[in-house]
C-alpha positions as CSV (number, residue, x, y, z in Angstrom):
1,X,19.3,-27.9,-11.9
2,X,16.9,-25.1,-12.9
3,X,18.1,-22.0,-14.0
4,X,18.6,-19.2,-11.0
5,X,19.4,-16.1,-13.3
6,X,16.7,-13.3,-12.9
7,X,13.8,-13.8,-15.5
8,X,13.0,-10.3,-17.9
9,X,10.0,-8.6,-15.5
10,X,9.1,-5.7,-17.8
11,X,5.5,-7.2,-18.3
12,X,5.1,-7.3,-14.6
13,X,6.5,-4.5,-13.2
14,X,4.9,-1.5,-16.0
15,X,1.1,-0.5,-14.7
16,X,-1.7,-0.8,-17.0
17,X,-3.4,2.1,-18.4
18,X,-4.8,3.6,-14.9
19,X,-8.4,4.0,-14.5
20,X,-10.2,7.2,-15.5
21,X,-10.7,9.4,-12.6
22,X,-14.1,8.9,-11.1
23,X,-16.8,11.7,-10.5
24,X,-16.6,13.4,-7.5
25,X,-19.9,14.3,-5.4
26,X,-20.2,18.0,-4.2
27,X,-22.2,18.0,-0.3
28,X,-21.9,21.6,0.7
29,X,-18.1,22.2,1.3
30,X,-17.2,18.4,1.1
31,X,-16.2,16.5,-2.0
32,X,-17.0,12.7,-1.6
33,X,-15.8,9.6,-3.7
34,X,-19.2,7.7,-5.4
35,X,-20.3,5.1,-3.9
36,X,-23.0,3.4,-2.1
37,X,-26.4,5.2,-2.5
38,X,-27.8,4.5,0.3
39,X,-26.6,3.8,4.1
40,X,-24.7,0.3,4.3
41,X,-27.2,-1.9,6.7
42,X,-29.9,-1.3,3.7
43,X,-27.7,-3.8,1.7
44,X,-27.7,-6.2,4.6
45,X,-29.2,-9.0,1.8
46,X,-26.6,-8.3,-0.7
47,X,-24.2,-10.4,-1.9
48,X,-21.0,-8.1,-0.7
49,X,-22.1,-8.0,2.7
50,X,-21.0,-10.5,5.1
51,X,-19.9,-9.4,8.2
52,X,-18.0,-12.3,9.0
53,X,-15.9,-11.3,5.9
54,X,-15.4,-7.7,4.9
55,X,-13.5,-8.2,1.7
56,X,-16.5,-9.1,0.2
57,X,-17.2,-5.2,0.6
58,X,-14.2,-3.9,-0.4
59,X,-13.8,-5.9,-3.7
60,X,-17.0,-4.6,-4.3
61,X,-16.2,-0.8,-3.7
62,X,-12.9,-1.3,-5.8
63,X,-15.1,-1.5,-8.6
64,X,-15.6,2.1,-8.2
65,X,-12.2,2.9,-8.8
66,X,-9.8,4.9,-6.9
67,X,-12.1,5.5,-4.0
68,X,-15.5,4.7,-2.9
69,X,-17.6,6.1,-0.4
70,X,-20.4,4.4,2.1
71,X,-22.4,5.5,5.2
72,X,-22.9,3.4,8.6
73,X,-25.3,5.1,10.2
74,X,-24.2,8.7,10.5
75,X,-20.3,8.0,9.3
76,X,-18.4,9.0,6.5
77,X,-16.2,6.0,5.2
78,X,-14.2,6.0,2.5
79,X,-12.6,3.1,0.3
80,X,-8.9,3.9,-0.2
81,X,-7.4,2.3,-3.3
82,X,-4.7,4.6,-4.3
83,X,-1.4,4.8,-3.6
84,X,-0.4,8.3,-3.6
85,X,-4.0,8.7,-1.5
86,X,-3.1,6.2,0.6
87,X,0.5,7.5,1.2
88,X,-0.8,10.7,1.9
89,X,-3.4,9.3,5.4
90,X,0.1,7.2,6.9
91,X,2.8,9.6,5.3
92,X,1.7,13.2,4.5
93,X,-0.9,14.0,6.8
94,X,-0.5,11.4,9.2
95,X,-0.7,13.9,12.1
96,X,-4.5,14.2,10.8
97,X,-5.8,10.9,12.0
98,X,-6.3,8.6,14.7
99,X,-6.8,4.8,14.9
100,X,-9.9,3.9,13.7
101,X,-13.2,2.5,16.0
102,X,-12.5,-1.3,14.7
103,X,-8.9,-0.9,15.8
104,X,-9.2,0.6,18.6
105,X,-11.7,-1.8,20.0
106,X,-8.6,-4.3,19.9
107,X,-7.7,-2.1,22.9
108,X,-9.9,-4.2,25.0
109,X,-8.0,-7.2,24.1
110,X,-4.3,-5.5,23.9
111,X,-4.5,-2.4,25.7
112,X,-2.0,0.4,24.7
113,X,0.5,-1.2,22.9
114,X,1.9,-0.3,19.8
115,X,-1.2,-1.4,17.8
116,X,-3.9,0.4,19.3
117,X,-2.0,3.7,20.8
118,X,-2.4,7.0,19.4
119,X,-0.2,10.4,19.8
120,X,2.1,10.9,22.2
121,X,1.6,7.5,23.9
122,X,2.2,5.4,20.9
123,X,5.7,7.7,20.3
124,X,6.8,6.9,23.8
125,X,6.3,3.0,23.7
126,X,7.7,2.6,20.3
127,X,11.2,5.2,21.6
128,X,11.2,2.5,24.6
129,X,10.4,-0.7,22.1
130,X,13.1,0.3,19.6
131,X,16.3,-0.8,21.4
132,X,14.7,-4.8,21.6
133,X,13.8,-4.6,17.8
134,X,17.0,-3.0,16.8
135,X,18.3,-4.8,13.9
136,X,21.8,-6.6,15.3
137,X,19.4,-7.5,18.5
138,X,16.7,-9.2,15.9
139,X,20.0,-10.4,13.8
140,X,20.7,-12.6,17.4
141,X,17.7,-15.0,17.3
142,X,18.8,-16.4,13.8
143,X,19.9,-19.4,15.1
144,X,16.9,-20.1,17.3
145,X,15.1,-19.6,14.6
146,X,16.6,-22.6,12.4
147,X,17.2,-24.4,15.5
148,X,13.3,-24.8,16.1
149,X,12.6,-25.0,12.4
150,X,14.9,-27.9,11.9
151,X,13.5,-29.9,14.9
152,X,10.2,-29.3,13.3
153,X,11.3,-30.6,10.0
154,X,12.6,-33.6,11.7
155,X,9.4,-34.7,13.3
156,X,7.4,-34.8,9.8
157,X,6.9,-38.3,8.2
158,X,6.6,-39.0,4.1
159,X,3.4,-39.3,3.4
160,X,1.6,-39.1,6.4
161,X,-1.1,-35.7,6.2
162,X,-0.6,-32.8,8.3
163,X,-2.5,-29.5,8.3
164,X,0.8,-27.1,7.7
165,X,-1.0,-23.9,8.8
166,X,-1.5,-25.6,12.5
167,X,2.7,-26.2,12.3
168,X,3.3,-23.0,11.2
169,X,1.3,-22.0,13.8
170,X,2.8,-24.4,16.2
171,X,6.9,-23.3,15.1
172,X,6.4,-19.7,14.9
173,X,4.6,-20.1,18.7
174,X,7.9,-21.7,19.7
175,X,9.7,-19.7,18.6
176,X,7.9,-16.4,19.6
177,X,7.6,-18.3,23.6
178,X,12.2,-18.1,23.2
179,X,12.8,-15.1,21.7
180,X,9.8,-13.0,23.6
181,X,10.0,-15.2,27.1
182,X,13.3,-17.2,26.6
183,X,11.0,-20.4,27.4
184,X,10.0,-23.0,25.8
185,X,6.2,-23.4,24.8
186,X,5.1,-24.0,28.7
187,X,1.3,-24.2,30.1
188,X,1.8,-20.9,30.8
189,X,2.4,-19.9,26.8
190,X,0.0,-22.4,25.8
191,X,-2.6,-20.8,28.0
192,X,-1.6,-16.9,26.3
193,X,-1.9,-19.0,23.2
194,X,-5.7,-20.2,24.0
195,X,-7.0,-17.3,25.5
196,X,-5.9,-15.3,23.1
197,X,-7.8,-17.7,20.0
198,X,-10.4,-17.7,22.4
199,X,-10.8,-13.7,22.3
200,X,-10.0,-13.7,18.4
201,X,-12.8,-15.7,17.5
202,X,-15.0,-14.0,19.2
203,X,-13.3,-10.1,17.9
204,X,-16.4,-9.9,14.9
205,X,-18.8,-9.9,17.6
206,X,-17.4,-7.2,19.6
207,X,-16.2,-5.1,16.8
208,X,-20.0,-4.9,15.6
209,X,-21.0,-5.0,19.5
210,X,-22.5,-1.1,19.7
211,X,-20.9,0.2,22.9
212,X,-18.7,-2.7,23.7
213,X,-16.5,-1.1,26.2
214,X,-19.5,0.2,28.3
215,X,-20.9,-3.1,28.4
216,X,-18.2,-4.5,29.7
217,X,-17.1,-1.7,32.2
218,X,-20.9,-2.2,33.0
219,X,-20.8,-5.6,33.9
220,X,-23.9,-6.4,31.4
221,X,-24.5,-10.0,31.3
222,X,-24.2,-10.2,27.5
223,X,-22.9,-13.8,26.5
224,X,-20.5,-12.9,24.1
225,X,-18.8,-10.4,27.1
226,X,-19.1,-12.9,29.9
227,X,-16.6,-15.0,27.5
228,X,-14.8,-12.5,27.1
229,X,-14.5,-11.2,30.5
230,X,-13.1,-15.0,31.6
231,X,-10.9,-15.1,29.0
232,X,-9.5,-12.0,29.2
233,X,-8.9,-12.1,33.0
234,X,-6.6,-15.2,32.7
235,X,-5.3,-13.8,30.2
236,X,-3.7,-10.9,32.0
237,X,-2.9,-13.2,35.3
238,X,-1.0,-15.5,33.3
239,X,1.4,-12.6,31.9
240,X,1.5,-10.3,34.4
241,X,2.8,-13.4,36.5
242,X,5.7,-13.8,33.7
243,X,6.3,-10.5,33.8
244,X,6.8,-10.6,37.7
245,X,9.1,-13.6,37.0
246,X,11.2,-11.7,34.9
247,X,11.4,-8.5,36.7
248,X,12.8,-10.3,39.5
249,X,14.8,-12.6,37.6
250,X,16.7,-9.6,36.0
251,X,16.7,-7.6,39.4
252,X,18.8,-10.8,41.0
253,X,21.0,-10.5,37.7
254,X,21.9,-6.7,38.5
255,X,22.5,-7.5,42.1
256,X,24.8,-10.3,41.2
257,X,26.7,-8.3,38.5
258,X,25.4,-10.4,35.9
259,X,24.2,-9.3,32.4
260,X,20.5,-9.3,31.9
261,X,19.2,-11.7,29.0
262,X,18.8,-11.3,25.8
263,X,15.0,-11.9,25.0
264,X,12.5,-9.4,23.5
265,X,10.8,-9.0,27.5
266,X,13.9,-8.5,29.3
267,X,15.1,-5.8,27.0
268,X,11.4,-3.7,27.1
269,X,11.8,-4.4,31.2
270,X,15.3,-2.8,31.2
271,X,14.6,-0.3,28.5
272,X,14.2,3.2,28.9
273,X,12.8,6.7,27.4
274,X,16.1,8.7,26.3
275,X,13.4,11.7,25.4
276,X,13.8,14.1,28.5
277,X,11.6,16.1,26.3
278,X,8.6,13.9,26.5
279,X,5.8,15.3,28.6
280,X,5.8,11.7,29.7
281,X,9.3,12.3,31.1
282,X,10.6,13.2,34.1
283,X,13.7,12.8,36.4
284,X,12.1,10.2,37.8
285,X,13.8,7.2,36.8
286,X,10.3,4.9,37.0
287,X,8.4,7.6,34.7
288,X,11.1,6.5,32.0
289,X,10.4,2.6,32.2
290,X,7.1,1.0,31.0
291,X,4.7,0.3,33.7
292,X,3.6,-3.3,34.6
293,X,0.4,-2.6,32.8
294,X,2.1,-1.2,30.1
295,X,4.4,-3.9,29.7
296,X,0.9,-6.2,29.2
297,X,0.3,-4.6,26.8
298,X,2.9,-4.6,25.0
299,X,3.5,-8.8,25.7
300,X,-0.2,-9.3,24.3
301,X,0.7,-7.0,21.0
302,X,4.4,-8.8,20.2
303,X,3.2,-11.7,21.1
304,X,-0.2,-11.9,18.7
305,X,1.5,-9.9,16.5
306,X,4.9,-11.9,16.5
307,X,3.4,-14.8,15.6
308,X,0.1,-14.9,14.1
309,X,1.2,-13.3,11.1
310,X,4.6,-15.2,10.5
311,X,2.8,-18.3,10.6
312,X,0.1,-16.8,8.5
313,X,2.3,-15.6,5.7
314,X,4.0,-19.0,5.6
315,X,0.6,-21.0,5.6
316,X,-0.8,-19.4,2.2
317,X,3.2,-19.9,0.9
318,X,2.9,-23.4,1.4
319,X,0.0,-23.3,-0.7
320,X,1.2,-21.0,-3.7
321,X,4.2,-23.4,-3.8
322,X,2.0,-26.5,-3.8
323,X,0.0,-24.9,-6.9
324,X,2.7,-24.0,-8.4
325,X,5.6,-26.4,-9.8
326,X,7.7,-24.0,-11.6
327,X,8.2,-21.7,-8.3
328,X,8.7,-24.5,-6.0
329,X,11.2,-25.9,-8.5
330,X,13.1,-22.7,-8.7
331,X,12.9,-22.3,-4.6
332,X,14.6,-25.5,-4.5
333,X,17.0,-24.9,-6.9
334,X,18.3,-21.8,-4.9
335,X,18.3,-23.7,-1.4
336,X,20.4,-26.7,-2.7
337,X,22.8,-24.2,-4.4
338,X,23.2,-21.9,-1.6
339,X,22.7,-24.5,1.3
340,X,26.2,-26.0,1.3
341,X,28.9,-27.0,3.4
342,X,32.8,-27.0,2.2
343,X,32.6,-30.5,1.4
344,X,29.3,-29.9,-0.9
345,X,26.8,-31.5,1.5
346,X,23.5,-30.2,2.4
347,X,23.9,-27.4,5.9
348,X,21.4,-25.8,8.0
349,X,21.1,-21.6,6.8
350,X,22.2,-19.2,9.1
351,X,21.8,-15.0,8.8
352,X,24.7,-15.0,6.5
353,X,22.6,-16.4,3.7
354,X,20.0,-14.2,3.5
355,X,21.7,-12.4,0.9
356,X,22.1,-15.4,-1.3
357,X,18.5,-16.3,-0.7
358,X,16.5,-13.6,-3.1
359,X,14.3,-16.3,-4.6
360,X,13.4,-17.4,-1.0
361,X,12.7,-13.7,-0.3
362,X,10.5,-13.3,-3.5
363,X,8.4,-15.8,-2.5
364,X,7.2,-15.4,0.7
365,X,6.9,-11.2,-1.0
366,X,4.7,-12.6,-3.5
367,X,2.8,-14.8,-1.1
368,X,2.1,-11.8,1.3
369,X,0.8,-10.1,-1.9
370,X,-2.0,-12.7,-2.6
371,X,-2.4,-13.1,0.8
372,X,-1.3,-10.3,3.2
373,X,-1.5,-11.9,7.0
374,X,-2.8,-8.0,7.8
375,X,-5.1,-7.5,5.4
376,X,-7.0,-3.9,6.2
377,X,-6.5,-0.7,8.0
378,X,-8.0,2.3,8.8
379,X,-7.6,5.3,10.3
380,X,-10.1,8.1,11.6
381,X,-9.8,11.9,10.9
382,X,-9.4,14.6,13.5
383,X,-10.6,17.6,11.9
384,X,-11.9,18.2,8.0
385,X,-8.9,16.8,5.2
386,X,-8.2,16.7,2.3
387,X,-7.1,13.3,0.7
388,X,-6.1,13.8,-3.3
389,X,-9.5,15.5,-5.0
390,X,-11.4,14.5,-2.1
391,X,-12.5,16.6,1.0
392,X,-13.5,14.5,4.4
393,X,-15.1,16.0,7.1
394,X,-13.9,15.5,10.5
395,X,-14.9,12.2,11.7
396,X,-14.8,10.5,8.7
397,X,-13.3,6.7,8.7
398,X,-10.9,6.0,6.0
399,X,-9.8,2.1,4.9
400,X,-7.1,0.7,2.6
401,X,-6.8,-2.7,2.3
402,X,-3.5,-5.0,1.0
403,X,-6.0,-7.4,0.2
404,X,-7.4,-5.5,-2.9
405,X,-4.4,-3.2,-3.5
406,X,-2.2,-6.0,-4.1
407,X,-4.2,-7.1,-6.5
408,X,-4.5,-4.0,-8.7
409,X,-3.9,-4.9,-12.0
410,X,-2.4,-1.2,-12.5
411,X,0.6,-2.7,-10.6
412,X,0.4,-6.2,-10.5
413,X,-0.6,-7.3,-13.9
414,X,-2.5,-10.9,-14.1
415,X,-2.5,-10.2,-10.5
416,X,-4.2,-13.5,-9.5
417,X,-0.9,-14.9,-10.5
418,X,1.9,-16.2,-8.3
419,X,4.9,-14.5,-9.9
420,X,7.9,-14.2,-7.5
421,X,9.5,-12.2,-10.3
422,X,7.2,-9.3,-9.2
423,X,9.5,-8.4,-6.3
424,X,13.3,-8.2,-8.3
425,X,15.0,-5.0,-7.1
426,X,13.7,-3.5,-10.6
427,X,10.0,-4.3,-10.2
428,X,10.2,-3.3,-6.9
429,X,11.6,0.0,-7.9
430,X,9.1,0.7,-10.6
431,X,6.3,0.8,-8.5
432,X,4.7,3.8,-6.6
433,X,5.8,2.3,-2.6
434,X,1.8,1.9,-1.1
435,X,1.0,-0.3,-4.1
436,X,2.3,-2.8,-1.6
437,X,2.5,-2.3,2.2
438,X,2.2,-5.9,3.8
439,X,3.7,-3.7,7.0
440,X,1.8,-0.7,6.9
441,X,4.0,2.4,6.5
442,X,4.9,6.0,7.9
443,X,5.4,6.4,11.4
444,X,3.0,3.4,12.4
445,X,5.1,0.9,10.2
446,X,5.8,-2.5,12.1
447,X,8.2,-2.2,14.6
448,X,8.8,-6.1,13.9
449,X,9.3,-5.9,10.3
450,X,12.7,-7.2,9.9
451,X,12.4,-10.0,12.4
452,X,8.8,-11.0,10.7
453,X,11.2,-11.1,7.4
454,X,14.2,-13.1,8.9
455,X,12.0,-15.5,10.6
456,X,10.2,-16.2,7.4
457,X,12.7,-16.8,4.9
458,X,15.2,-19.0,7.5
459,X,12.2,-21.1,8.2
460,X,10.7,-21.7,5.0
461,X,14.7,-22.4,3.8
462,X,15.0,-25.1,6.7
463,X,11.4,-26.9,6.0
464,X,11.9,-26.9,2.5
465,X,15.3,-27.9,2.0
466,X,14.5,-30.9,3.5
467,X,10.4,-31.3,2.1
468,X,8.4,-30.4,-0.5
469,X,4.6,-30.3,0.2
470,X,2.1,-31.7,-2.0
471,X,-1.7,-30.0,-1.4
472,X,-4.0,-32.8,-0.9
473,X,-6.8,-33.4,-3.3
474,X,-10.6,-31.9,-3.2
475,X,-10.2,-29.6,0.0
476,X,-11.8,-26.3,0.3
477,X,-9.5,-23.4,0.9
478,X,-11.3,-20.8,2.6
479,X,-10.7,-16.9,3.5
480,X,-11.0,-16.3,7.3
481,X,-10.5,-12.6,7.8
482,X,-10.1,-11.8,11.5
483,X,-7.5,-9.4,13.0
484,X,-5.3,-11.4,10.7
485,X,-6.0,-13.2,7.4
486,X,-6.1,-16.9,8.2
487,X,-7.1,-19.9,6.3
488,X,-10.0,-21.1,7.4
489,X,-10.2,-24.6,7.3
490,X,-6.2,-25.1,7.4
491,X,-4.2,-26.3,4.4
492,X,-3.9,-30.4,3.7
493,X,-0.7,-31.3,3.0
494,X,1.4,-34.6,2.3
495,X,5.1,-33.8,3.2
496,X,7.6,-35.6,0.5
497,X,11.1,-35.6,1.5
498,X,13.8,-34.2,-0.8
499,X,17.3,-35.2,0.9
């Protein structure tokens, strides 16, 4: 059995000699990262531009070091790179900025949820969200979370290929339909579940879609909208009808004396805003509730967001593991020590062994590094700031991505490397806290952070206690950067049983 004791991390966790600051250029009373000399559609025929994937971009701004600056048009963007800088937009001076356009235009897909609300509107939602993500009401669905991960392990045959980023997607869709709806996967989820691809894969075009919310408020017959439009429209019949169900299933529940359940939807429908002092507050009992609307909303954000990047994040671990023996060996070395009954025979895990999982834990860290299923953000200043040496006028769009800040050599040394090691308490500590942010931080910080966390490491401890995955020969592996970071062409596997 390998070896589980901790492996020395000093050559992973001290930073490299950090770059030289760059120059700064002076424009009247602003100060300005270098960058691109001229505005970005000029470099339409270069090789970093691709609009279909803007991390071409970025890694080509990194070069510039701890910022960089572009112009679209008549914008200010800047390249964030730097973790104190970057700490200082979500942290510091978070009161400064606003979602940015790109994210905001995910407002005509989600609405105001969580996601896409700013100020006052995006505090009330996330006081009435809080309660359902509280951690002992998360700690509840471990067992539905094995339960659906071990009937999906069941139904895999040795040798026979499967593409494991479609049953990632498919598990983490079950299990987001029972602990958001307490359903199973019904035509009604599988139909949130299309119209929602439906609308993802077309988000490019409307992110670079000039005017995109006039056009559609408009009613212009632009092809890309008319898709749009149909999708979108069954898209809020089929959960406002849910939500309709399970407003009246809870109000028979009160009537009856009965408890209401325990799923993610019940509690934001029986959840309330304790903050009197909220100018969205009143006395009036209603004003304190989420509206139908804003229930929507929030349905389409947990529910994308509840499931698109678990089953992300687990995809491109599947992968690491598969290209890597020495960590897969390890992995499985933890589950079959920890994974045991009294009588020393294999068990499903449950909550109590997350403790006793840290390997499991530093893998799917380490594969959120390489690959982070949210791989950009951005935010959009509200009056002139100051970020580090730099000065912004108002306006101004400022990015960070995971994508290229987990990979800064300066903290992650050899960092196209799969090294689980990276994440030990120590190497953890050692680092500054934005050099890795696979959540986003501040006050904006995922609301569904620990459940994303329990649901990953209980399912990747059922499936691979029971399999190991070997990638199948000569297929392409392919970036598809979207509102999450996806594989493009799915991941080949041959499933090989190991009890």
């Amino acid at each position: 059995m390998a070896s589980l004791a901790p492996q020395p991390v000093q050559d992973l966790a001290t930073p490299q000699a950090v770059t030289p600051p760059a120059p700064i250029l002076h424009r009247g009373k602003f100060r300005f990262p270098p960058g691109l000399k001229l505005n970005l559609p000029f470099y339409s025929f270069s090789k970093f531009f691709d609009p279909r994937n803007p991390i071409l971009l970025f890694e080509y701004l990194a070069k510039f070091g701890r910022a960089a600056h572009y112009r679209l048009l008549w914008h200010h963007i800047v390249l964030l790179t730097d973790p104190a800088d970057i700490r200082e937009v979500l942290v510091d001076k978070a009161h400064l900025f606003i979602k940015e356009r790109t994210q905001k235009r995910m407002r005509i897909l989600l609405g105001e949820g969580l996601i896409t609300a700013d100020g006052e509107t995006h505090k009330r939602h996330r006081r009435i969200a809080a309660p359902a993500f509280h951690r002992q009401r998360i700690q509840a669905y471990a067992s539905t979370i094995v339960e659906y991960a071990a009937a999906q392990r069941d139904q895999w045959q040795p040798g026979r290929q499967i593409d494991v980023a479609a049953e990632m997607m498919r598990l983490a869709l079950q299990i987001t339909a029972r602990t958001l709806f307490d359903t199973a996967v019904t035509p009604e989820i599988h139909a949130i579940n299309d119209e929602s691809n439906a609308v993802m894969d077309m988000y490019n075009s409307l992110v670079s879609l000039p005017r995109a919310e006039d056009l559609l408020r408009w009613h212009i017959p632009v092809p890309v909208l008319i898709r749009f439009r149909r999708s979108k429209k069954h898209l809020d019949q089929v959960v406002d009808q849910m939500i309709a169900a399970k407003q009246a299933e809870i109000a028979q529940a009160l009537r009856e004396g009965r408890p209401i359940g325990g799923d993610l939807l019940s509690m934001l429908i029986a959840a309330r805003d304790e903050n009197r002092d909220s100018p969205s507050s009143s006395k009036d009992s209603a004003a304190v509730r989420l509206s139908s609307k804003e229930l929507r909303d929030e349905v389409l954000t947990i529910f994308l967001a509840g499931y698109e990047t678990v089953a992300n994040a687990l995809s491109w671990t599947w992968l690491l593991l598969g290209q890597n023996p020495h960590a897969e060996a390890r992995l499985h070395a933890e589950l079959d020590s920890v994974l045991l009954d009294q009588s020393g025979n294999p068990r499903l895990p449950t909550l109590e062994d997350l403790p006793q999982l840290p390997y499991t834990e530093m893998v799917i860290a380490e594969a959120m590094r390489l690959y982070p299923p949210a791989w950009a953000m951005g935010r959009q200043a509200t009056e002139d700031v100051e970020i580090g040496p730099y000065r912004l006028p108002k306006n101004s769009f400022v990015f960070f991505s995971q994508y290229i800040v987990h990979r800064d050599p300066r903290f992650f040394p050899d960092p196209e490397a799969f090294r689980p090691e990276r994440f030990t308490p120590e190497a953890k500590a050692s680092r500054p806290k934005f050099a890795y942010f696979p959540f986003g931080g501040g006050g904006r910080q995922c609301i569904g952070e620990s459940f994303a966390w329990m649901e990953a490491i209980l399912t990747l401890a059922t499936l691979a206690q029971r399999w190991r995955l070997t990638l199948v020969e000569n297929q392409t592996i392919a970036l598809q950067p979207k509102i999450t970071l996806r594989p493009k062409f799915g991941i080949q596997v041959t499933p090989e049983p190991r009890l």
